[in-house]
C-alpha positions as CSV (number, residue, x, y, z in Angstrom):
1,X,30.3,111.0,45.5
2,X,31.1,107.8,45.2
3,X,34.6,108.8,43.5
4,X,35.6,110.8,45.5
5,X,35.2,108.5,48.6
6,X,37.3,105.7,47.0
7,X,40.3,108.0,46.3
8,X,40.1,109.1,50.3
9,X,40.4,105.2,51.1
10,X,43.3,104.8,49.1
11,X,44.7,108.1,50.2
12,X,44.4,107.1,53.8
13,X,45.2,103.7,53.2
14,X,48.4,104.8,51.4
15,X,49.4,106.9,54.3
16,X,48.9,104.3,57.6
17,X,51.1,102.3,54.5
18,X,53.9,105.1,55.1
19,X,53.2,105.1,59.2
20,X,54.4,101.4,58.9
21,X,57.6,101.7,57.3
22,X,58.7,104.1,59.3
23,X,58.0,102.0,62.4
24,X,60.0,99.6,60.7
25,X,62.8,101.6,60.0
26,X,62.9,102.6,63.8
27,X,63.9,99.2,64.9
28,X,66.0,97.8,62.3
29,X,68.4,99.5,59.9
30,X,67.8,99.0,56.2
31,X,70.2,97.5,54.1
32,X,70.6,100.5,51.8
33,X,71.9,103.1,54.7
34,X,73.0,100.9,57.2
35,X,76.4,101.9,58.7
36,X,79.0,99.4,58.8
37,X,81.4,98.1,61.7
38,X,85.1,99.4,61.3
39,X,86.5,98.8,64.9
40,X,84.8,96.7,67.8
41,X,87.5,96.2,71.1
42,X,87.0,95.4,74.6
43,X,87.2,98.4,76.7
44,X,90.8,97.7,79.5
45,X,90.4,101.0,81.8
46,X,89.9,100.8,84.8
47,X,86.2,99.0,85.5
48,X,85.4,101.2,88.2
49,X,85.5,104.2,86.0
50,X,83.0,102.4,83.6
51,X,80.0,102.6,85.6
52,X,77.7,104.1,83.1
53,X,73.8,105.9,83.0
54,X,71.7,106.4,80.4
55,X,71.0,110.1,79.2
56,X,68.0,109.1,77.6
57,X,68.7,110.8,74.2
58,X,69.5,107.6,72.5
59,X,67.9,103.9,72.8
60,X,69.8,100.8,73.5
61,X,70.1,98.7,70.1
62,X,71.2,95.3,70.0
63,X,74.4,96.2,67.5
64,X,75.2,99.6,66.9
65,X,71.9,101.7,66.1
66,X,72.6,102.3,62.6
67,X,73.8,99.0,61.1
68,X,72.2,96.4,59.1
69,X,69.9,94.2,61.7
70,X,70.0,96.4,64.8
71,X,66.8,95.9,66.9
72,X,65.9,98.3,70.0
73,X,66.1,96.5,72.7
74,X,65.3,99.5,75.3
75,X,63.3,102.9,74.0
76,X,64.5,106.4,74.7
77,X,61.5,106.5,77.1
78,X,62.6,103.5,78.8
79,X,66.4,105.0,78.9
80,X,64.9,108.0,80.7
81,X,63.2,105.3,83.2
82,X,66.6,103.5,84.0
83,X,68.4,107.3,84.4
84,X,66.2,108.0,86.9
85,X,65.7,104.4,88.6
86,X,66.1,104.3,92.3
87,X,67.4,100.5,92.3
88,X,71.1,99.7,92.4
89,X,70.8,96.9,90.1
90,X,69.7,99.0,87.4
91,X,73.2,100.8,87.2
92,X,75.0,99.8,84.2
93,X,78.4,99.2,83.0
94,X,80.3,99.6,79.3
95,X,82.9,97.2,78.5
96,X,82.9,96.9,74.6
97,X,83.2,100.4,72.2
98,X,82.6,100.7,68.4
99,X,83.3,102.4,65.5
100,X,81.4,102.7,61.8
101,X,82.4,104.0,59.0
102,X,80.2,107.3,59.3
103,X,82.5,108.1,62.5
104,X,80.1,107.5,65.0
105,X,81.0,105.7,68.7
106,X,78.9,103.4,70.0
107,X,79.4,101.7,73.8
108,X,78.2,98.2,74.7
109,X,77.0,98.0,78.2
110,X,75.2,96.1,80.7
111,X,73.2,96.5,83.9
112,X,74.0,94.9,87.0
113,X,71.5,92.8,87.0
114,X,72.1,91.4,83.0
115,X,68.6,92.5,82.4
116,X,69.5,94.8,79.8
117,X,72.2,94.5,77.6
118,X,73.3,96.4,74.0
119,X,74.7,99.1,72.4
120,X,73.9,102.6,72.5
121,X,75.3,105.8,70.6
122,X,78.2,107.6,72.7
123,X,79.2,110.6,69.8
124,X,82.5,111.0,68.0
125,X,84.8,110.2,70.0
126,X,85.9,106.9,72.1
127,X,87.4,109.3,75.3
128,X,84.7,110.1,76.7
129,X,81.1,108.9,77.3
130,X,78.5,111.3,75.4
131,X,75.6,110.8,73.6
132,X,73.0,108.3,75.2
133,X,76.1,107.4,78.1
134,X,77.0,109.6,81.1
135,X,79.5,108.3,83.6
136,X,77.9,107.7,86.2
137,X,79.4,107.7,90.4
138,X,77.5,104.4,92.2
139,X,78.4,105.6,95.8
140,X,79.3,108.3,97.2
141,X,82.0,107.7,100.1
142,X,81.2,110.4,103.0
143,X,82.7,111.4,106.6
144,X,82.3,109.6,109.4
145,X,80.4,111.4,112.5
146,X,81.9,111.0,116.2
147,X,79.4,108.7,117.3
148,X,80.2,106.8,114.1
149,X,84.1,106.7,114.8
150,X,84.0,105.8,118.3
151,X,80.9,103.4,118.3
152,X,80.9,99.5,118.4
153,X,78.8,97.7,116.8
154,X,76.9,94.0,116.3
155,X,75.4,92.2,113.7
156,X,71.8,92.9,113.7
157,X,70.5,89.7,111.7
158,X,73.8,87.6,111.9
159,X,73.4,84.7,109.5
160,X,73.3,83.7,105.2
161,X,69.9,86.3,104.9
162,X,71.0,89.6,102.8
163,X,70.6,91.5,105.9
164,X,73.0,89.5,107.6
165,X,75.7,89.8,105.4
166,X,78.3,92.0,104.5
167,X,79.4,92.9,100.9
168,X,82.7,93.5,99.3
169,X,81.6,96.7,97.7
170,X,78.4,98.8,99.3
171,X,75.8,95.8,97.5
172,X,75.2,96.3,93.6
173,X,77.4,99.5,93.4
174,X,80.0,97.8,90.9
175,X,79.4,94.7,88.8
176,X,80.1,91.3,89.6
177,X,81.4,92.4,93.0
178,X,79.6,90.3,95.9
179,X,79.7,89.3,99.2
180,X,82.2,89.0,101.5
181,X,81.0,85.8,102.9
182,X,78.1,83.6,102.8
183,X,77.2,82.8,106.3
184,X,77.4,85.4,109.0
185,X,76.3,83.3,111.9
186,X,79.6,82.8,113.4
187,X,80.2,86.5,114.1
188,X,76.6,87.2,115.9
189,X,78.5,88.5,118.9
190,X,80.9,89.6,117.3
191,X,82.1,93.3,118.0
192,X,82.7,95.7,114.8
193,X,83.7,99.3,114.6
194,X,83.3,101.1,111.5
195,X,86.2,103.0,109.3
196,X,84.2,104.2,106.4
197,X,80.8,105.5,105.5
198,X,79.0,106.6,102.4
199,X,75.3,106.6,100.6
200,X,74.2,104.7,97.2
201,X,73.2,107.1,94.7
202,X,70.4,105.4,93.7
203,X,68.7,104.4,97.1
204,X,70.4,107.2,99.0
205,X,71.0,104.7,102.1
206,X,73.8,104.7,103.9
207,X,76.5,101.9,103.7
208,X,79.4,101.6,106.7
209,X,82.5,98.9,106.3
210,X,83.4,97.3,109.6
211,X,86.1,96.2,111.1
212,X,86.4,93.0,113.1
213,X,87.5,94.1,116.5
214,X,89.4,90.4,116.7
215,X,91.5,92.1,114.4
216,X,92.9,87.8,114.1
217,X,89.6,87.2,111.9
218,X,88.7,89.7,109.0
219,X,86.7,87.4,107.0
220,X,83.5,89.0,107.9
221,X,85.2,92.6,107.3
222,X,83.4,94.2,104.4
223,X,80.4,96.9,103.8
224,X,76.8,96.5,105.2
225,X,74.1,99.0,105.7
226,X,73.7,100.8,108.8
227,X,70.5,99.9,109.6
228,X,71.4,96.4,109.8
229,X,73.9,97.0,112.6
230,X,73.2,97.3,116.1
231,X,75.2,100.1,118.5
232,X,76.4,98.6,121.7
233,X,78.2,101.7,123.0
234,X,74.5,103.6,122.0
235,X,74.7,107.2,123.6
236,X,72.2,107.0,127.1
237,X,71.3,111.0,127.6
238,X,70.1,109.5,131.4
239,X,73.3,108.5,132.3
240,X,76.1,109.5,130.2
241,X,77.6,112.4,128.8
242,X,79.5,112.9,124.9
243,X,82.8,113.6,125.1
244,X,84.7,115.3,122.4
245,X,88.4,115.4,122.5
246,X,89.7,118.5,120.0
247,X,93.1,119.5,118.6
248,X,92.9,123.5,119.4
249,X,92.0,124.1,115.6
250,X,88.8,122.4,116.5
251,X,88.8,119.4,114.7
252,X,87.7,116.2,116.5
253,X,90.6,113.4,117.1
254,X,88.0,110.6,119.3
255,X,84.9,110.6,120.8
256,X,83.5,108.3,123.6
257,X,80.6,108.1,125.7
258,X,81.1,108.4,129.6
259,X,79.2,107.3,132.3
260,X,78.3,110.0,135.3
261,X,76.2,108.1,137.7
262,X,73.1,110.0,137.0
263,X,69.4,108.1,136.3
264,X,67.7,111.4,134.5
265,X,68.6,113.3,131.6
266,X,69.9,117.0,132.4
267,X,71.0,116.0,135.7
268,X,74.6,117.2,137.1
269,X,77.2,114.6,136.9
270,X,77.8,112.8,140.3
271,X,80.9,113.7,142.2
272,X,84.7,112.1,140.7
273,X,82.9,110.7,137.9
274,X,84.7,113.0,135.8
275,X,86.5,115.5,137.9
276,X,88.1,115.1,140.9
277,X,87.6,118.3,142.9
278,X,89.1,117.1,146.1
279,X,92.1,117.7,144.4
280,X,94.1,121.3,144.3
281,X,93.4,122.2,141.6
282,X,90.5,120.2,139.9
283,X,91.5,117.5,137.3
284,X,90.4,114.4,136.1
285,X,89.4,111.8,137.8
286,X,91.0,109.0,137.4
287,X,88.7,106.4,135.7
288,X,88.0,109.5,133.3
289,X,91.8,110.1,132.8
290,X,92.6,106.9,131.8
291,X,89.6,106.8,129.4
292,X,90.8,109.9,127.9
293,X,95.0,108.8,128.0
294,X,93.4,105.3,126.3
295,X,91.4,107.2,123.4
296,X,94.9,109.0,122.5
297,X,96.6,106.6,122.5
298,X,99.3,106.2,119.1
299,X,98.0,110.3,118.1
300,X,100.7,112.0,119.7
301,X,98.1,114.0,121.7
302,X,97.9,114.5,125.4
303,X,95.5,116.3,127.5
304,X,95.8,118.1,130.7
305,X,93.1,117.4,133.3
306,X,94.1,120.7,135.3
307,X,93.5,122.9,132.5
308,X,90.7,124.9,133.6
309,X,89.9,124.8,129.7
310,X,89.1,121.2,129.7
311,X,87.1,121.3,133.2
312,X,82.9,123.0,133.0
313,X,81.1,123.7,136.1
314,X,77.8,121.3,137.1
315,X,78.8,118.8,133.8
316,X,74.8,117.3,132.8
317,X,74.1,114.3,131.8
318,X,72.6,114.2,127.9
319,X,75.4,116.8,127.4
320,X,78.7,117.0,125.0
321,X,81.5,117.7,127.3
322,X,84.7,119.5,124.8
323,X,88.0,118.4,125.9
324,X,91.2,120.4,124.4
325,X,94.5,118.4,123.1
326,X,97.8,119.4,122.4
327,X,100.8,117.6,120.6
328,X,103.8,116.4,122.7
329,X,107.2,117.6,121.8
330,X,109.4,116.1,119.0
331,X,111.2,113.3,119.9
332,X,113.3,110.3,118.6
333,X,113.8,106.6,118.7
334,X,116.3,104.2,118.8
335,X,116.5,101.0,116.9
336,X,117.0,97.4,118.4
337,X,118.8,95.4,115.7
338,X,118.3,91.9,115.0
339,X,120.8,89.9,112.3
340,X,119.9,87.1,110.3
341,X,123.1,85.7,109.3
342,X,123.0,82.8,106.0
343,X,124.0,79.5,108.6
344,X,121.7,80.2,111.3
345,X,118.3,79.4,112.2
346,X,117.5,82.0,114.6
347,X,117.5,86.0,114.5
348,X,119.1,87.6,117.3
349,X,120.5,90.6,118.7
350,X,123.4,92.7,118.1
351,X,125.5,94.3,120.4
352,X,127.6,97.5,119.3
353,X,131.5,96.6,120.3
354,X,134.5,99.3,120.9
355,X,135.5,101.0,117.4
356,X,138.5,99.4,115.7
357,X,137.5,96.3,117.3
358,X,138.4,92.8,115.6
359,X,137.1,89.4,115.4
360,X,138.9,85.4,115.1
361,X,136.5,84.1,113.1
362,X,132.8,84.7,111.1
363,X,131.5,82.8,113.8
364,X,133.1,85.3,116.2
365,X,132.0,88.3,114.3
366,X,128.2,87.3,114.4
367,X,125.9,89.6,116.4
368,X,128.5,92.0,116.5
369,X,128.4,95.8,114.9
370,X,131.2,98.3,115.0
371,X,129.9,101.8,116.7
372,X,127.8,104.1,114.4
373,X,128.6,108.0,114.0
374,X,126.0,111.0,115.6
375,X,123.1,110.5,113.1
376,X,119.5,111.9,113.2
377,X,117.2,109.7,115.4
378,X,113.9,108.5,113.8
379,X,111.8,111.7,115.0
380,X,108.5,112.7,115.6
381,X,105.7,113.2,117.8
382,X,106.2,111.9,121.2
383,X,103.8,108.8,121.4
384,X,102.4,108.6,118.2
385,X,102.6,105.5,116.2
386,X,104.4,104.7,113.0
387,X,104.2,101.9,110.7
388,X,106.7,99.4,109.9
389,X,106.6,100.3,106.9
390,X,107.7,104.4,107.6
391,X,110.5,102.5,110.2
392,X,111.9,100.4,107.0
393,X,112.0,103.7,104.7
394,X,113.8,105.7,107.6
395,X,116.6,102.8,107.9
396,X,117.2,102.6,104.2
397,X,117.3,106.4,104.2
398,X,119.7,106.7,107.0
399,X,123.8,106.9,105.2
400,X,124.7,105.3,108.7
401,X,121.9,103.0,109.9
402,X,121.2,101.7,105.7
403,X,124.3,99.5,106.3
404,X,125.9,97.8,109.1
405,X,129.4,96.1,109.6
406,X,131.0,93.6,112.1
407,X,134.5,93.8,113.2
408,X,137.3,92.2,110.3
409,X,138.5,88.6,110.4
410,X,141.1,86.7,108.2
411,X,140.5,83.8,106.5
412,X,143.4,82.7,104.4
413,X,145.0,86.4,104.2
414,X,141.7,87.6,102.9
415,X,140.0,89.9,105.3
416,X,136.1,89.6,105.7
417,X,133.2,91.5,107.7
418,X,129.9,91.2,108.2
419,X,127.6,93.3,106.1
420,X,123.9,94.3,107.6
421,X,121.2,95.6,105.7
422,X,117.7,96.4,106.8
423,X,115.2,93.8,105.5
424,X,112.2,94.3,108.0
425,X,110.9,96.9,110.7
426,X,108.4,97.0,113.4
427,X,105.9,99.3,114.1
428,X,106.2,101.5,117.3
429,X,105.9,104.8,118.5
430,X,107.9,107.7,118.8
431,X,110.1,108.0,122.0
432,X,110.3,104.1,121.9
433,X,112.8,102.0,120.5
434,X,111.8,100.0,117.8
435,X,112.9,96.3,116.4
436,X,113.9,95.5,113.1
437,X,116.1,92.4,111.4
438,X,118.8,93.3,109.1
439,X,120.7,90.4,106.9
440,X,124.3,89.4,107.4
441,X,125.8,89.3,104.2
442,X,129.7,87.9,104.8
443,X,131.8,90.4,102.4
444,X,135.5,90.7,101.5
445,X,137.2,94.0,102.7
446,X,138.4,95.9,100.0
447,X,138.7,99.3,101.5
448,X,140.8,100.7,104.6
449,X,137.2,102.0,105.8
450,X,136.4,98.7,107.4
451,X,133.6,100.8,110.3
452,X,130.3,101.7,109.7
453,X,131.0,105.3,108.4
454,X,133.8,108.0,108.2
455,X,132.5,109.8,111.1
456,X,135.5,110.8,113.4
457,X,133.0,110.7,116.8
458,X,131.6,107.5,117.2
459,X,129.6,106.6,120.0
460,X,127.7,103.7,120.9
461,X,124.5,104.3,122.2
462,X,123.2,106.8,119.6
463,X,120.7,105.6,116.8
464,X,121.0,101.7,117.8
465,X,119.6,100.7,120.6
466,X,121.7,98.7,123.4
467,X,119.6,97.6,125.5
468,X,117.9,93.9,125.2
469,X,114.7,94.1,123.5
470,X,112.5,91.2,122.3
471,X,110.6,91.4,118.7
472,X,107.4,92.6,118.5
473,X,105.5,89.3,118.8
């Protein structure tokens, strides 16, 4: 009896003996099969498409699981934790890979909040994350509502708390990306309006980016959440109605909120608050008109008051009045040139002279063009904007507006001109001449076509402008 008791204590002892090692062995890789390091490099792509999560299959070592020394620094249970965590600063990002002998990738990565830091297994292959790494999307941009693209807004808690401030990126969605400033207490009446909206994955709130409405100070510009921003233009159902302006496929171009004079939700708008049925027939009043012409503004799009399509019999208040909007016709702009000629100070305007026309002197030939042929205008939508940047690409696309010449002058039996090239445009809209500087460059004539093109009909006021116009200040 005795006998057989001893050998079942130093049976059991000689299996907790055999539990140990292999605790041991989870956390550190013995000597004998421990991989070894063949490549280690920093990883260059692009950092935003680093962000990482674990999958929860693999634990986080400090060196690469299977070498000589490794320690776990996170279980597979606490990898499961962090996949699902619901913090923002618990997303992670890889910045190191490597690769052992035995052909297997490991990432090094980080959380945003340096709490956890190591390697963990990524598979066979250093293209893309597998293994214990997913890539992993920290926002998720989204589309802005109506109320959201027409609304104003104001710092709710304007000052250096975290509420107060607004952040680069939507807060803890990539690493090492902060705040835009430190101290919002300067812009506590300041007006914003917001140009983008989206949610954190992990806290599912929603993040706007403002805009500075004193579009001369954009150093409070940056993302904040919506909740920590007051509405100014608020919808009142009691005294206002929604307004929706359309294109006919449906699709909303602005939004605004419009007072009717009412005190009660459901009641019907009070008289020329937003028709004028005095008139024959109905259209807009006028306050509403120029609301309505004011939203459009730059889009190309007008709306017709009259149109029984955009008019609804006893309008409410608390209700979403649909207003329809059609493009304007194609139309084209001039261009108001400006030379900057080497010797002079100053920029200003060119005037087109007769064709053939000559000059005495440089000095004679400044500010002068020769006529430029029949040429496609800049063209589009009658009152919609373009940038300065769509102006420059349309003058340097041009065959007769991409160069410009003076009349000739002598100079020691050597015949010069002015050459103009387009160096910066001005944004404008369509219909509407628009402003840009071209540089004088004095050349030497060396062939008989000393005008601005071959074109046998020249005329003056065609692509270039005439008329004196100032620079868009």
């Amino acid at each position: 009896m005795r006998s057989s008791f001893a050998k079942s204590i130093y049976f059991g002892a000689a299996v907790l003996g055999l539990v140990g090692l292999s605790a041991v062995t989870t956390t550190t890789a013995s000597a004998k099969s421990a991989a070894k390091v063949t490549s280690s490099k920093a990883l260059t792509t692009d950092a935003t498409t680093r962000n990482v999560t674990f999958t929860g299959t693999n634990a986080l070592y400090s060196k690469p699981g299977t070498v000589k020394g490794a320690k776990v620094v996170a279980t597979t249970t606490t990898a499961k934790n962090l996949n699902k965590s619901t913090t923002s600063r618990e997303n992670f990002r890889a910045y190191r890979v490597a690769k052992t002998n035995r052909g297997s990738i490991y990432y090094k990565v980080v959380s945003y909040n340096k709490a956890y830091r190591g390697w963990v297994y990524g598979g066979k292959s250093d293209t893309a994350f597998a293994g214990g790494l997913t890539s992993y999307d920290t926002f998720k941009e989204g589309t802005l509502t109506a109320d959201q693209k027409s609304g104003t807004y104001k710092l709710k808690n304007a000052g250096k708390t975290t509420d107060g401030l607004t952040y680069k990126q939507p807060a803890w969605t990539q690493y090492k990306i902060g705040k835009t400033i430190a101290d919002t207490t300067a812009y506590k009446d300041a007006t914003f309006s917001v140009d983008k909206v989206g949610t954190r994955t992990r806290e599912g709130d929603t993040w706007v980016h403002v805009v500075n409405q004193n579009t001369a100070d954009t150093k409070a510009d940056g993302w904040i959440l919506l909740s920590n921003l007051t509405q100014t233009n608020a919808f009142n159902a009691a005294s206002q109605v929604k307004v929706n302006i359309n294109n006919l496929k449906g699709e909303t171009l602005k939004s605004f909120n419009w007072n009717v004079g009412t005190t009660a939700t459901n009641t019907v708008a009070n008289d020329n608050t937003v028709y004028d049925t005095t008139a024959k027939p109905t259209k807009f009043a006028d306050g509403f008109k120029s609301a309505v012409d004011s939203a459009l503004k730059g889009t190309g799009y007008k709306v017709e008051g009259t149109n029984t399509l955009n008019q609804v019999a006893n309008l409410k208040s608390g209700s979403t009045l649909t207003i329809y909007a059609t493009e304007g016709t194609q139309t084209g702009s001039q261009v108001s040139v400006f030379g900057q000629y080497p010797d002079a100070a100053g920029i200003s305007q060119v005037s087109v002279v007769a064709s053939g026309a000559t000059a005495t002197s440089a000095n004679d030939a400044k500010n002068k063009i020769l006529p430029v042929s029949k040429t496609s205008l800049f063209t589009g939508v009658e009152g919609k904007a373009f940038t300065a940047t769509e102006a420059l690409a349309y003058l340097n696309g041009n065959t007769q507006l991409k160069q410009l010449k003076s009349p000739v002058w002598a100079e020691n039996s050597v015949k010069y001109q002015w050459v103009l090239t387009p160096s910066q445009a001005f944004a404008g809209q369509y219909g509407t001449p628009f402003s840009a500087i071209y540089t004088a460059k004095k050349t030497a004539v060396t062939s008989t076509n000393t005008g601005n093109d071959n074109d046998a009909d020249p005329i003056a006021n065609g692509a270039v402008n005439t008329n004196t116009a100032n620079l868009p200040s």
